[in-house]
N, C-alpha and C positions, 0 to 999 in steps of 0.2 A: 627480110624474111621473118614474120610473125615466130615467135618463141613458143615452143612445144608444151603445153602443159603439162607436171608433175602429176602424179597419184597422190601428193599431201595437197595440191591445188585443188585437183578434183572433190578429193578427202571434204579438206573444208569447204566446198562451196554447197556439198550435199548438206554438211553440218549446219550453215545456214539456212539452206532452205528448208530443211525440218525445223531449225526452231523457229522460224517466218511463217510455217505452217501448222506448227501448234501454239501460238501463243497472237500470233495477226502481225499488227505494228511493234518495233518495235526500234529504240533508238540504237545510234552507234555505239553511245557508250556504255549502253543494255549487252550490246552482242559483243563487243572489248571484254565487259565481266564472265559473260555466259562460255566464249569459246577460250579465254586467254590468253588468247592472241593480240598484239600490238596495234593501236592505233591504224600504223600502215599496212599490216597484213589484213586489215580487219576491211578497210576502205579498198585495198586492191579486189580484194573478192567480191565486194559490196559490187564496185564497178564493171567487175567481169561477167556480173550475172547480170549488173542492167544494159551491159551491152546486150547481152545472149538474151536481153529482154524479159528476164524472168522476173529479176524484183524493178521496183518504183520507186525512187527517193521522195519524201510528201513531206515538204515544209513547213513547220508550224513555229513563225519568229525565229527564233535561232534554234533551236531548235528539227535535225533533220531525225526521221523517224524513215523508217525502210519497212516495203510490204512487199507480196507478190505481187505479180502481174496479174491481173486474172482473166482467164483464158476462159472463150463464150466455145461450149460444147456444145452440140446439136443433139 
């Protein structure tokens, strides 16, 4: 049985998707400084929202850099 998400889970994952949406790319250890949050907190959310397909993890060497998804409106 999938685990129910939190109002602090929800919380943060809007927090990221505003600062993904004002600022573009941006790395993990960008968004660890910006929200506070721990390595693993920072990487579960990162994950939950590209399952839910909204961001894109975009490799550059070692380097992982995280964006939205971007979504074709008619």
């Amino acid at each position: 049985m999938p685990r129910r998400q939190t109002d602090k889970v929800s919380e943060r994952k809007e927090q990221v998707i505003e600062y993904l949406r004002t600022y573009g790319e941006l790395t993990t250890s960008r968004l660890i400084q910006m929200t506070g949050l721990s390595h693993s907190q920072i990487f579960y959310i990162l994950k939950l929202l590209e399952k839910e397909n909204l961001v894109k993890e975009v490799k550059r060497g070692k380097i992982a850099y995280w964006k939205l998804v971007e979504t074709k409106e008619a």
